[in-house]
Every structure is written in C-alpha cells, then in structure tokens.
SEPA-757409 format. One record per residue (C-alpha): residue number from 1; residue in one letter; x negated, y negated, z. Coordinates in pm, whole numbers, plus 50000, padded with zeros to 5 digits. Each point is the difference from the previous one (the first is absolute). Example, Ala and Ser with C-alpha at 12.3 -4.5 7.8 and 13.67 -1.06 7.14 Angstrom:
     k   r       X       Y       Z
     1   A   48770   50450   50780
     2   S   49863   49656   49934
END
This chain:
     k   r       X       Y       Z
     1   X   56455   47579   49082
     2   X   49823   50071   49641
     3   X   49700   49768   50173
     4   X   49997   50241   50321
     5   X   49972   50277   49770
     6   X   49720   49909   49773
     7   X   49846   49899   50273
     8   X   50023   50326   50178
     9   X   49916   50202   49674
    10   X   49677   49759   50002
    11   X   49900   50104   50349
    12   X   50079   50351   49903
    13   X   49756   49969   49687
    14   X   49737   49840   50228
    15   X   50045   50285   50242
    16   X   49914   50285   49805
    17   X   49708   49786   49798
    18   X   49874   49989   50364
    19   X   50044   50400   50091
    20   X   49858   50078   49647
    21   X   49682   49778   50085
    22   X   49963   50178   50313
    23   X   50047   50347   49849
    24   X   49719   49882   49744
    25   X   49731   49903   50267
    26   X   50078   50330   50156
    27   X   49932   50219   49709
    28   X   49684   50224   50026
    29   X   49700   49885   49895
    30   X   49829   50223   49752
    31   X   49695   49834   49998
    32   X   49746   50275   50105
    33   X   49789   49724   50207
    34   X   50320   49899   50166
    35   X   50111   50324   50106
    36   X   49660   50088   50191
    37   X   49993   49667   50164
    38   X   50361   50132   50136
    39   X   49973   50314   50070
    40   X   49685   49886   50199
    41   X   50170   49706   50167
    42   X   50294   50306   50092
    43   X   49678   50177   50139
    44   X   49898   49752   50222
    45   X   50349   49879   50176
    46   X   50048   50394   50034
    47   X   49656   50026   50276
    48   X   50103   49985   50345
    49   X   49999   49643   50128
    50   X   49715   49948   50190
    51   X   50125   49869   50385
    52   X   49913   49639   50136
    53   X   49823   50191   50277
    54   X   49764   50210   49797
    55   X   49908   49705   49813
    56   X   49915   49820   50280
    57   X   49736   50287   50125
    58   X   49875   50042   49664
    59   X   49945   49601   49971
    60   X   49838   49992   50311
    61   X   49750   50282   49921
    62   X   49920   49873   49652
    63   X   49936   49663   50109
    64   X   49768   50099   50268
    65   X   49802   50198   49712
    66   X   50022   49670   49770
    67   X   49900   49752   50282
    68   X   49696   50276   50091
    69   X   49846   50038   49630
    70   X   50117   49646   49861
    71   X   49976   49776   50261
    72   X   50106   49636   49983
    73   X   50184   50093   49634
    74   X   49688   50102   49824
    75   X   50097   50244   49770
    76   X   50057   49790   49683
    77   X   50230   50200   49844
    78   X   50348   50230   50036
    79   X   50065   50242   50267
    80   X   50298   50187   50004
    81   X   50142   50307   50219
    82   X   50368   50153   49931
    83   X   50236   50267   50062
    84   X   50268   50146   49786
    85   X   49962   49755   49732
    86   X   50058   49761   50280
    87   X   49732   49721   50146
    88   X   49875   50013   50309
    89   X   49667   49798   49998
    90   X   49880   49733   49774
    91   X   49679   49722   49957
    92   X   49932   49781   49810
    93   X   49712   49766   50032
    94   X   49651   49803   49851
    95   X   50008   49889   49678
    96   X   50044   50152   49638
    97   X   49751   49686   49857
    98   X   49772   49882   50263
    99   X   49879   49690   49809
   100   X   50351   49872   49941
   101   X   50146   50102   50339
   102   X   50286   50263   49852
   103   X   50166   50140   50254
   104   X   50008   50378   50014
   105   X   50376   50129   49953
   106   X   50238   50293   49961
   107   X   49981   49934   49614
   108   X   49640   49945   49985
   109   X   49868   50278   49745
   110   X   49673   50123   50135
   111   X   49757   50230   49829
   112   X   50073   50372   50096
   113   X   49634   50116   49886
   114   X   50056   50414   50009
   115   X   50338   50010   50165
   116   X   50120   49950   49629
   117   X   49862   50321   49927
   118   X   50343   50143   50168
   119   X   50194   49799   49765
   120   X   49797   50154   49675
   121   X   50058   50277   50147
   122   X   50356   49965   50055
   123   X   50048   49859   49622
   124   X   49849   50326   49863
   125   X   50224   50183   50199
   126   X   50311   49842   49892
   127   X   49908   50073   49646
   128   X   49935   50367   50081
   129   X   50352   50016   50134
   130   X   50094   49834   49686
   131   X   49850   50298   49821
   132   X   49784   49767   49787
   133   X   49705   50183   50209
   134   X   49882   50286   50148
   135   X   49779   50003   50315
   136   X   49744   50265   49865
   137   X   49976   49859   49674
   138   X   49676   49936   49834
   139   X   49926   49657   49966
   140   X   49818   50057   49659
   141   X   50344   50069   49906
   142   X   50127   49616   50072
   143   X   49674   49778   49963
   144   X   49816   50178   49724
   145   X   49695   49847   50051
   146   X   49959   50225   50375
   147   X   49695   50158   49919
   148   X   50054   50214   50323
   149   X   50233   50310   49873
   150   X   50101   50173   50311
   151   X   50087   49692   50192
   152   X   50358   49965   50074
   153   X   50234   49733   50084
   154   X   50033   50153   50365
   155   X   49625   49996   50052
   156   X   49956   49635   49933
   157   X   50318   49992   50272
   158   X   49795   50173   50261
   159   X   49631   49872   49961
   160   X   49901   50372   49837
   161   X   49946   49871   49678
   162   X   49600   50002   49987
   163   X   49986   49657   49823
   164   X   49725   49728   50145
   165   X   50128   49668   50117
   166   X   50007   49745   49777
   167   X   49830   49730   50238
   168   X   49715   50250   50013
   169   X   49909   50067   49653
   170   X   50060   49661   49820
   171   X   49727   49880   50248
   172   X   49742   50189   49792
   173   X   49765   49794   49777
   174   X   50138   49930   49690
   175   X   50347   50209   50047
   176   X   50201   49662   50006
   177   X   49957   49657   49956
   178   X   50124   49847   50382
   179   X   50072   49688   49848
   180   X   50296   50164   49808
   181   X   50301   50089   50190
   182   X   50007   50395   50005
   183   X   50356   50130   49864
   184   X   50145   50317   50111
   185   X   50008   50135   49628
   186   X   49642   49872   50022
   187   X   49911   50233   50287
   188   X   50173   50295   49755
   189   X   49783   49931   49720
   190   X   49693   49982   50235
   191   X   50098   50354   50102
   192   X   50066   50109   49645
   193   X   49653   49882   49827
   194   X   49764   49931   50293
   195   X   49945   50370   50044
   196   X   50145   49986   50352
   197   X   49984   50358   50164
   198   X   50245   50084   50329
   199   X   49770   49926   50308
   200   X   50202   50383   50068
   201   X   50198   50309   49861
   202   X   50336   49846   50009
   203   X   50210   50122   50242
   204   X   49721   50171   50210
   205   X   50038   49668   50256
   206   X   50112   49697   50098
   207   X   49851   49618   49946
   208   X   50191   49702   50040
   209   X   49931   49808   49665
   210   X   50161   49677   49848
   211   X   49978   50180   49654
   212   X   50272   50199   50062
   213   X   50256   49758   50033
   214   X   49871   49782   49701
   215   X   50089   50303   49779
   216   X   50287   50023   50208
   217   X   50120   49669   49897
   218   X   49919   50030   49629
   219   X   50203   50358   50008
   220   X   50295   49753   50113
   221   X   49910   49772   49718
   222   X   49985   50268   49719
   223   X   50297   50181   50115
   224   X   50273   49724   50057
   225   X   49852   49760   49667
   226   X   49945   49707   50242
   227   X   49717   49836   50236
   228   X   49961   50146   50312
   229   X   50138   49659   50224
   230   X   50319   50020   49774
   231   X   50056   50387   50068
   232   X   49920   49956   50355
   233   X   50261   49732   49990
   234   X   50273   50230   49848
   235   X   49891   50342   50177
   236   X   49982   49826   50339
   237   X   50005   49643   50084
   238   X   50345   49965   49824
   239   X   50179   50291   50133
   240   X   49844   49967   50331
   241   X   50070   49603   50004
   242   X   49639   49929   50104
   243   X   50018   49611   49816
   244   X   49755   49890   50172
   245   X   49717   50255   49875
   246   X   49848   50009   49668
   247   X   49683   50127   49821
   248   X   49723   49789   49978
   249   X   49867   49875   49644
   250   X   49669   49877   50005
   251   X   50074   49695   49728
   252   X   50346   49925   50119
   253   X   49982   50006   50389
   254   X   49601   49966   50078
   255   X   50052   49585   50078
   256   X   50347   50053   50173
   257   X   49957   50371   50186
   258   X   50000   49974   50378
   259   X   49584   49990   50040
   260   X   49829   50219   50215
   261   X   49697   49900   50280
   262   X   49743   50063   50195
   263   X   50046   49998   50354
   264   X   49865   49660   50033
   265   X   50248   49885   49745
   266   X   49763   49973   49705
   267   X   50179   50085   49711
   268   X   49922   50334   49802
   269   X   49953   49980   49624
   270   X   50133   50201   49715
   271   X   49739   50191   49859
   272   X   50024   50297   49646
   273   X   50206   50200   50185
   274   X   50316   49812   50088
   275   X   50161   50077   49696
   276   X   50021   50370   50068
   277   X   50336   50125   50151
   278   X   50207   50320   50124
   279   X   49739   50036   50262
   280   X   50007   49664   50132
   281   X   50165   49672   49855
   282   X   50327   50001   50152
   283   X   50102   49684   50216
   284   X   50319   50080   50277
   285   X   50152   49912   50308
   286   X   50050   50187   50271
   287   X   50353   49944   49976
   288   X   49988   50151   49631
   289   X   49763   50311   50132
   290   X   50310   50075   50234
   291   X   50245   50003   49706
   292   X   49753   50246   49861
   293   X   49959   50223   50220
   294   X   50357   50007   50068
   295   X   50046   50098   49629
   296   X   49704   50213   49960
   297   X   50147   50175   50273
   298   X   50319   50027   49870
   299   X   50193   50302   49784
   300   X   50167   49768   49791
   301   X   49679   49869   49914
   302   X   49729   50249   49975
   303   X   50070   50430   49928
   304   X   49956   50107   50402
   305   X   49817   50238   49829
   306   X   49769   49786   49859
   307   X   49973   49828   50301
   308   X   49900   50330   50149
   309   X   49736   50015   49808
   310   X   49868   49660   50042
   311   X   49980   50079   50367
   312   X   49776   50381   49956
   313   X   49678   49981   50075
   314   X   49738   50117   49705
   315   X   49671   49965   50120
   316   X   49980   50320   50250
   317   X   49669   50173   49864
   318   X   49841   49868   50363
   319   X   50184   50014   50340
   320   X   50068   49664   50100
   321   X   50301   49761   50099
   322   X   49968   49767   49739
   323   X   50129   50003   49642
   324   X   50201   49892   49692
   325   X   50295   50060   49857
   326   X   50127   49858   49681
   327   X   49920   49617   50048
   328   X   50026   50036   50367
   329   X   49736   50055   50277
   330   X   50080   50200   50286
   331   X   49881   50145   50350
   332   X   50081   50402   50086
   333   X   49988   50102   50288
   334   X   49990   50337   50076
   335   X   50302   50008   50260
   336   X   50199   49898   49656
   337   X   50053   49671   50089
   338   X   49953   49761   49676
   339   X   49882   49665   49932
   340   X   50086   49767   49676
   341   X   49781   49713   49900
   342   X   49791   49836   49778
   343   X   49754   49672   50081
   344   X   49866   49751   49719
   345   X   49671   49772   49944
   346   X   49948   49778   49717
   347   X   49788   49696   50089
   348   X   50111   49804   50279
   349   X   50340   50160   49994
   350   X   50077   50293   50233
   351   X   50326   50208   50066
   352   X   50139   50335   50150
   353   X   50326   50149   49920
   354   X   50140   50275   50233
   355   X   50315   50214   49953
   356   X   50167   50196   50240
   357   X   50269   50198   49823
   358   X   50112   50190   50276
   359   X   50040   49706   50206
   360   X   50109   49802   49750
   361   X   49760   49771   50097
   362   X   49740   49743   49766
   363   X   49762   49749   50146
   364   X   49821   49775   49724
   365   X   49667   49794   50059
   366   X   49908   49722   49736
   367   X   49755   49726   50005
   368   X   49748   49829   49777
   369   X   49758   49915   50242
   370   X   49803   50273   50049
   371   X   50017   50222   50311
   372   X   50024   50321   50065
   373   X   50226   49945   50245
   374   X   50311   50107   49784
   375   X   49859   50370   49962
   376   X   50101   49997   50392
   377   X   50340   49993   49958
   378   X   50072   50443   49963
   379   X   49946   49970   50392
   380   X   50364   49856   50008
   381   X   50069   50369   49871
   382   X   49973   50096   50387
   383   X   50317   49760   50090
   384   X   50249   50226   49734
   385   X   49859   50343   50014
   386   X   49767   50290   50172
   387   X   49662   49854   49818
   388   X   49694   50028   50160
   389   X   49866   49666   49996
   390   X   49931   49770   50280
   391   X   50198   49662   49975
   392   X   49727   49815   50227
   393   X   49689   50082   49887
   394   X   49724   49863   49837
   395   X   49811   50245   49751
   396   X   49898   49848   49677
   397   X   50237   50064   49698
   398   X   49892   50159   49665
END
C-alpha cells in the first residue's frame, strides 16, 4: 500500500510538472517582433477563405497570361499572384546562376532594383510612427552636411526634392574616380562640397531620382545608430519574417549575390555604383514581397494613417493620371478608381510590384534576366477589380 501511494504521489508530481510546462509555453510573448508576427498571422486566418472554385478560374486566367508573355517557362525568375494573404498563382523557373545550372526557387533572393524603394520607404515610416521622425522635417536637421535647407524628409519621399541623380553627376570629368566604389555618404559629401545646385525649386515638381532614397537610407542610419541592412533587418525583415531577403553589401555578397544578365545570358558586372543602397540593393522573393505587403498593409504594422499618406498623390501641378505617393507609384483615374505600383531596373534585373488594397490583392514579378516582361503583370489588376486595362493586349510597357 505505502508503494501504491508513493507511486501515485509521483504521478501526481509529474502531472502538474506537465500542466505547469504547458501553462509556460502558453504565456504571452512580449517580444515586440513576436507579437506583430501574431497579430499578423491572426490577420491573415481572419480573410475570408478563398473557395476551390474561384481558385480554379483565377488559375486558369493567370496561367493563360503566364503561358502568353512567358512561353515555354521563360521568365527566369518569381511570379506570384494572391488573395487575402492567400496564394493563388505561383512560378518558378530558369536559373539563379546560369554558369553553374542553379535552379531558380521560392527562396532564391533576386535583386529588387527600385521596388526596394517601397521598403525605404516603409522603414522611414515606421520610425515616424515611432516618433523618432517627422515627415516635414528638414533633413539639414538629421544629416548636417544637407547643403539643401528647405528640403524635407517628405520631399525626398515623393521625388520633389530638387536634388540631381547621383548616376548623372558623378559621370562628370573629374567629379569621381569610377574605379572607386561610390558610397552613399560619398554621394552626401559630393552634394555638400561639389557645389551641386537643385536641377529645380524644391517642391515646385516632381523627378524620379535615386538620390533621394540614398539620403533616405543614411537618415535610417543616423537615426537608429546602425547600418542601413541591419535596420532594415529589425524595422522590417524581422517583424515581417521576410528570411529570405537581405540588403546587399558590395564586399560581403558581390561573389555570392544571385547575378544578374543580359538577355542572352551574359553576365552583368558590378560597376561604382553597386554599393549604393535604399534605392536599390535589396535582394527578395516573391514569397517575402507577399509577407510585405501583407504587413505594410496591415494596422498592426504601419499607422493607417501613415499608410494614408503613403498612398496620396503629390505631384498634381499638371493634369495627368500618373503620380507618386510616398515611395509608391500610382495611376488616377479620374472616375476615382486607383492604382498601386511600383516597377524596378538595375542591370539585368527587372521587377514590378502591384498592390491592390481594396482587393486585397498583390501580384509580384522577379527575374534576373532581363525583360521587360515583368512590368506586364498590373494587367492582372483587370481579373480583381474595375481597372481599365486590357488583359490581352500587346502595347509596350514603360
């Protein structure tokens, strides 16, 4: 009897060692990473389920557009349609390295080219909601050496800043030495001491120019005390779990980076300007793009308000459809339907990112063999929504 007993006060013991374990796992997390990733995940499950049936039409549509503008698999690179957080379409196919036959996968990072200029974008907004910014700030007020006074952090957002490109003026004889890699603090100090007047009154209208988004990137740099790929990593890969996406650094990843070609397959080189980032220089996945537009997308992410403002266009001082918000291009039209994008170019790598918020909807293009080809996908707007594109036909992409 004393045996049954101690045995049955062990079991007992072992019991509630068990229900205290399980209590334990159960306990909130508190890590502020963690609780995005849930709340997100909570997000997600919430969207209506899309039905076997709709897939199935969708599918069918898609592919026809795939098999029409990539015949026999030839986009070399990630294509990806979906729905409520939820996958509808995906490809992947060609290779990542064409001279050692790596096959192109979901995990393949691929160079985003200007698409990462939504992600800058984003990262600057998430410290504005942390109050460690303000969107009409002066940026002489952050990078000291700004030799541009009325420039503020919102006009380098929108393209209104004034400032001249960076590929454009370190071309001029005796500006920079090309066979030096050309830093972004580099391309501030050109601007501070190379007597570099705005090509325009800022704010009077809009330019697309890569400057804007290196000083962007530094702003990130001075404001969080640490390099711009290992802010991006805490401000949105982390929370946003995109592990397969990274920033590129020239000395670290320029022999093992996913390469980009020609569209014969000959291989493009690095040349001085590879090292600059916040306009370019992220690598992705489809797959990852989807977790961040999900996220970007989301309240428990981003300030709606923010986000609002992200999504207003800026550059109305001419009629005209087209425009920019804050790191986001968009199409007007005047009936009030909207249209959220932004395409990217950098050597042989080419790639479109669309967002549909009021569908819910994002359809990514990625590849590293050039092609213009992935600038095609916004027609697949037409299968979610009232946009006036035409699915089938052929005019020539910007």
């Amino acid at each position: 009897m004393i045996f049954i007993k101690k045995a049955n006060i062990l079991q007992i013991l072992l019991l509630l060692l068990v229900l205290s374990g399980c209590k334990e796992k159960k306990k909130p997390t508190t890590d502020p990473i963690e609780i995005i990733k849930e709340k997100i995940t909570e997000e997600v499950k919430a969207e209506p389920k899309l039905t076997e049936e709709y897939i199935a039409a969708k599918t069918k549509s898609i592919d026809h557009f795939y098999q029409k503008n990539w015949p026999n698999n030839s986009l070399n690179g990630e294509f990806l349609v979906a729905k409520n957080g939820q996958i509808i379409y995906e490809k992947y196919n060609g290779y990542a390295d064409y001279k050692a036959k790596t096959p192109m996968t979901s995990s393949t990072p691929l160079h985003i080219a200007s698409v990462s200029k939504v992600i800058t974008a984003t990262a600057i907004l998430k410290l504005i909601s942390a109050n460690k910014l303000q969107l009409d700030q002066k940026v002489s007020t952050i990078l000291k050496e700004f030799p541009y006074p009325n420039v503020t952090v919102k006009h380098l957002l929108n393209h209104r800043s004034g400032i001249r490109s960076y590929a454009y003026f370190t071309d001029k004889r005796g500006l920079w030495d090309k066979h030096k890699m050309l830093s972004n603090q580099d391309v501030l100090t050109l601007l501070a001491t190379k007597g570099l007047d705005l090509e325009y009154k800022t704010n009077t209208r809009f330019a697309y120019c890569n400057t804007n988004y290196a000083m962007l990137a530094l702003i990130i740099e001075k404001l969080t005390g640490k390099a711009y790929k290992d802010a991006m990593q805490d401000l949105i890969f982390k929370p946003l779990d995109m592990k397969d996406s990274f920033v590129f650094d020239y000395e670290k990843d320029k022999l093992k980076a996913t390469p980009s070609y020609r569209g014969n397959f000959s291989k493009f080189n690095l040349d001085f300007l590879d090292a600059i980032y916040g306009d370019k220089n992220i690598f992705s996945t489809a797959r990852d793009l989807l977790k961040f537009d999900i996220g970007r997308n989301s309240p428990s992410f981003l300030d709606p308000k923010l986000l609002e403002e992200a999504y207003t266009p800026y550059s109305n001082e001419h009629p005209g459809k087209k425009n920019y918000g804050l790191g986001m291009r968009m199409i007007n039209w005047p009936t009030g339907q909207n249209f959220y994008f932004h395409n990217g170019w950098w050597h042989g790598s080419t790639s479109s990112y669309v967002t549909l918020p009021e569908e819910k909807v994002t359809i990514i293009a990625i590849s590293n063999k050039f092609s213009r080809m992935p600038y095609r996908v916004r027609k697949l707007s037409v299968l979610f929504g009232d946009y006036p594109f035409k699915l089938d036909d052929d005019e020539k992409e910007e």
